[in-house]
Backbone as CSV, one residue per row, in Angstrom:
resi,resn,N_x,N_y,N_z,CA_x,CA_y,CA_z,C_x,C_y,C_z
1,UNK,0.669,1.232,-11.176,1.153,0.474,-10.045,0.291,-0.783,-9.896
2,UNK,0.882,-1.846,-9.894,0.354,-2.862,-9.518,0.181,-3.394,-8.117
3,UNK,-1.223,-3.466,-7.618,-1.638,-3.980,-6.159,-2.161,-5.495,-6.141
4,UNK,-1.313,-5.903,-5.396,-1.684,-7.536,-5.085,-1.770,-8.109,-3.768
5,UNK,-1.842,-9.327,-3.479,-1.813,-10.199,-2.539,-1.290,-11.353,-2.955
6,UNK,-0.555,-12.380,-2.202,0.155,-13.068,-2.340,0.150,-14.290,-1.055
7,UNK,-0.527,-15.860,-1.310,-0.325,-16.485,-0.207,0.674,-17.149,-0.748
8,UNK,1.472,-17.952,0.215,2.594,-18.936,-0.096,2.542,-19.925,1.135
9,UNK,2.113,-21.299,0.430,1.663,-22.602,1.080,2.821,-23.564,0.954
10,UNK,3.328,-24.282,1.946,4.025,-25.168,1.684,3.764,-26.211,2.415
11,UNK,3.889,-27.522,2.168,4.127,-28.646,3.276,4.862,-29.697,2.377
12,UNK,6.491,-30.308,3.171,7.103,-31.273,2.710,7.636,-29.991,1.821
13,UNK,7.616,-31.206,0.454,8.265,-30.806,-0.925,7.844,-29.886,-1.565
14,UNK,6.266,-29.951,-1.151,5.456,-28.862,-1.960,5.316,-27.740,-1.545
15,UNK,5.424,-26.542,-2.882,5.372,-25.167,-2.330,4.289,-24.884,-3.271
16,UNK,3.615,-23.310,-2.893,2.584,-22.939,-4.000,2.308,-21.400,-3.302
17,UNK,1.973,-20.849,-4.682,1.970,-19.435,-4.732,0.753,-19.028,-5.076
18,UNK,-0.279,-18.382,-4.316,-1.590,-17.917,-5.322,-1.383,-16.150,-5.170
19,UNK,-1.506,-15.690,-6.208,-1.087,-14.591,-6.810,-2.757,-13.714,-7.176
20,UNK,-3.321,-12.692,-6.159,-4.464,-11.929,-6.848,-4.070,-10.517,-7.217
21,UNK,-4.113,-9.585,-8.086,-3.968,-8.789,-8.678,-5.133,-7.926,-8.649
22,UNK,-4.752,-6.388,-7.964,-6.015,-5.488,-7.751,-5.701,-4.714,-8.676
23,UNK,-6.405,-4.216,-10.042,-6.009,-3.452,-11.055,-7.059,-2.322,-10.821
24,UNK,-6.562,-0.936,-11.469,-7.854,0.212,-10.988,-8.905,-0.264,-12.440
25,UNK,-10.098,0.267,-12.596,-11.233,-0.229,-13.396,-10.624,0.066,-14.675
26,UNK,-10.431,1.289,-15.032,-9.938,1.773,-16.117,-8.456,0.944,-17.102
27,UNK,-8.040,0.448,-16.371,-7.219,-0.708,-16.869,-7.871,-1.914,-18.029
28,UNK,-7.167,-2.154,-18.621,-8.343,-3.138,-19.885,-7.541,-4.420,-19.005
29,UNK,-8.723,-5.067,-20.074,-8.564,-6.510,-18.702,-7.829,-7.351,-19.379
30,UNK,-7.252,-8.321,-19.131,-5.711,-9.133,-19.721,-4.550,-9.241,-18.460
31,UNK,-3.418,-9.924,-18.560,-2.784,-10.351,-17.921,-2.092,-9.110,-17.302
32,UNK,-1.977,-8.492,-15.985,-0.912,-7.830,-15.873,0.207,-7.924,-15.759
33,UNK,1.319,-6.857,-15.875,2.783,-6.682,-16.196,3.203,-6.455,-14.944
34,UNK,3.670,-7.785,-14.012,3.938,-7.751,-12.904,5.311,-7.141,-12.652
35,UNK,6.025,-6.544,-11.592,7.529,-6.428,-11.886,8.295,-7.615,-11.519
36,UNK,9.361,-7.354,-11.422,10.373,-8.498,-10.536,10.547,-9.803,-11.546
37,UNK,10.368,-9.896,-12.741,10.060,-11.365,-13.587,11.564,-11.347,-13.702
38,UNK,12.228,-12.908,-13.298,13.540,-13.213,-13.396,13.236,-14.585,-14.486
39,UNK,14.332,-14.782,-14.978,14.787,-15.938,-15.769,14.202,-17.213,-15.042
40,UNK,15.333,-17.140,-13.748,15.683,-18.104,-12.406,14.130,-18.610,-12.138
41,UNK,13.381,-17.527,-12.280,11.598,-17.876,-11.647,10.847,-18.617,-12.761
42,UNK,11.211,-17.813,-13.727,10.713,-19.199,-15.266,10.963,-20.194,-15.058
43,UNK,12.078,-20.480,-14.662,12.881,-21.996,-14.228,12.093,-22.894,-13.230
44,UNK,12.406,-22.110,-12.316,12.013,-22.509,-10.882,10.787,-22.583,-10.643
45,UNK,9.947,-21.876,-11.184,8.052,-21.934,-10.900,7.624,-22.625,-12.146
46,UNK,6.394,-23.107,-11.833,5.540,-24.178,-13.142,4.092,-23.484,-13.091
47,UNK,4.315,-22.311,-13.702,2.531,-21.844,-13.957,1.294,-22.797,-14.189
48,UNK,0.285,-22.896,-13.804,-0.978,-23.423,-13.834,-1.943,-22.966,-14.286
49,UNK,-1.878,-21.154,-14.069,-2.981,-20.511,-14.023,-2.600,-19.517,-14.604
50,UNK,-2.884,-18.745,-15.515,-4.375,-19.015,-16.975,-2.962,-19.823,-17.401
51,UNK,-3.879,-21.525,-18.226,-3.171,-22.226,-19.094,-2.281,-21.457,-20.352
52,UNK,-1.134,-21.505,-20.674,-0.333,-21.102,-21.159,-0.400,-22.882,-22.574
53,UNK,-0.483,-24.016,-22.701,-0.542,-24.709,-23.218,-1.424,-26.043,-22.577
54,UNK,-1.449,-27.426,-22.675,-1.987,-27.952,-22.836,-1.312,-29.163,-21.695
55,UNK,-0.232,-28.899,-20.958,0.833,-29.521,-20.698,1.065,-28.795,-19.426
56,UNK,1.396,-29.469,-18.000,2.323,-29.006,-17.184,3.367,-30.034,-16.921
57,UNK,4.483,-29.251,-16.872,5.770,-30.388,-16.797,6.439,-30.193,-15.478
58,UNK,6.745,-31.079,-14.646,7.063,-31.424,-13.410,8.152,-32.230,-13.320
59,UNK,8.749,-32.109,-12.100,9.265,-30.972,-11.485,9.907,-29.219,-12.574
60,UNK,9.979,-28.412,-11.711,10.816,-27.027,-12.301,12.080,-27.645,-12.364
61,UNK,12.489,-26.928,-13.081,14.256,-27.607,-14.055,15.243,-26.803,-12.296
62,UNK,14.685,-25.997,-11.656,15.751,-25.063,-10.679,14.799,-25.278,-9.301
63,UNK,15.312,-26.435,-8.429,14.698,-26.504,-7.095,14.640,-25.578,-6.305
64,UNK,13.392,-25.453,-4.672,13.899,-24.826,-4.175,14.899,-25.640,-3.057
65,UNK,15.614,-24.758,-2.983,16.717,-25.701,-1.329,17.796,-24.752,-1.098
66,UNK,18.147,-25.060,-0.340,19.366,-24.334,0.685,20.429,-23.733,-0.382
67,UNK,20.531,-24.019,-1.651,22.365,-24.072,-2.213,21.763,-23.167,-3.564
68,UNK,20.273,-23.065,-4.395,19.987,-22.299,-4.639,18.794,-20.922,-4.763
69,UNK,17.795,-21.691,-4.762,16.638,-20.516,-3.964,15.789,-21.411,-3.460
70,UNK,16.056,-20.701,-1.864,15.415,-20.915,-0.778,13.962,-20.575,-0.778
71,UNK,13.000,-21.571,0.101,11.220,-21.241,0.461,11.150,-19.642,0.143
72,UNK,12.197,-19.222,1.325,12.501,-17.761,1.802,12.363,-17.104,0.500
73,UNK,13.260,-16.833,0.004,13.569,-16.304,-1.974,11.649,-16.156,-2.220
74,UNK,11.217,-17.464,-2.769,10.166,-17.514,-3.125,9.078,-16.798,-2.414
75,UNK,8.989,-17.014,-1.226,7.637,-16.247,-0.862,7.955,-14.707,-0.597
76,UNK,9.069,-14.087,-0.903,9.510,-12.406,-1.038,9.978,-11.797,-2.832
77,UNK,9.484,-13.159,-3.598,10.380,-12.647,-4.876,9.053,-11.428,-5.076
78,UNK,7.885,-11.075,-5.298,7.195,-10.230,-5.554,7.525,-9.171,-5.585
79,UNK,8.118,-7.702,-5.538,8.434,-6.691,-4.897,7.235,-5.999,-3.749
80,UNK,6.388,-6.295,-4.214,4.999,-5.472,-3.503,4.529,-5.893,-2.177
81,UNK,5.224,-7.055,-2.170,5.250,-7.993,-0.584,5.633,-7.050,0.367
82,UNK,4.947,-7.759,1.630,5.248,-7.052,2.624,5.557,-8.009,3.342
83,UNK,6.941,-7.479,3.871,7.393,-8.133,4.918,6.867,-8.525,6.656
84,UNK,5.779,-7.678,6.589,5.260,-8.239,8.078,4.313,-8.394,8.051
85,UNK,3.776,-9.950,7.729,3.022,-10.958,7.888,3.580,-11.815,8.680
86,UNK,2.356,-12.528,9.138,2.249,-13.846,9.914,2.692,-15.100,9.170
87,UNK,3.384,-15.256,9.702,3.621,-16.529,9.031,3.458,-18.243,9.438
88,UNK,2.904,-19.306,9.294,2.591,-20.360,10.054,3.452,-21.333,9.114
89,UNK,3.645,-22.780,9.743,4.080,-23.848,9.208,3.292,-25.154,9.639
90,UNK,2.905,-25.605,8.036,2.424,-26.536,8.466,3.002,-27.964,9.146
């Protein structure tokens, strides 16, 4: 089972996700196998963190907005989220 935490920052245009991962010790260390990985989120999110290449390309090819995935979408795509948090706007 994977245990995490999850903030989700936005102001304006910009959104951002920081993602920590509580693994038990006995686990070898490397990327974990999060659930919930969609296509749509490859699209739509631009990883930063651990560098994957040499390059980040901007904007994501799949916005977020009203007609296809909403702020909303994004800060619940995790499964492990919990729905009752506080939530503020900047």
């Amino acid at each position: 089972m994977v245990r995490g935490h999850v903030a989700t920052i936005s102001a304006g245009a910009f959104a951002t996700q920081v993602l920590i991962v509580r693994r038990p010790p006995e686990e070898p260390i490397g990327e974990p196998d999060l659930p919930g990985g969609s296509a749509v989120w490859e699209r739509a999110t631009v990883r930063i963190w651990p560098p994957r290449g040499r390059w980040v390309s901007l904007p994501p090819q799949v916005p977020l907005d009203d007609q296809n995935l909403t702020l909303e979408d994004f800060n619940l795509r995790w499964p492990f989220q919990s729905t009752r948090r506080k939530q503020s706007r900047l």
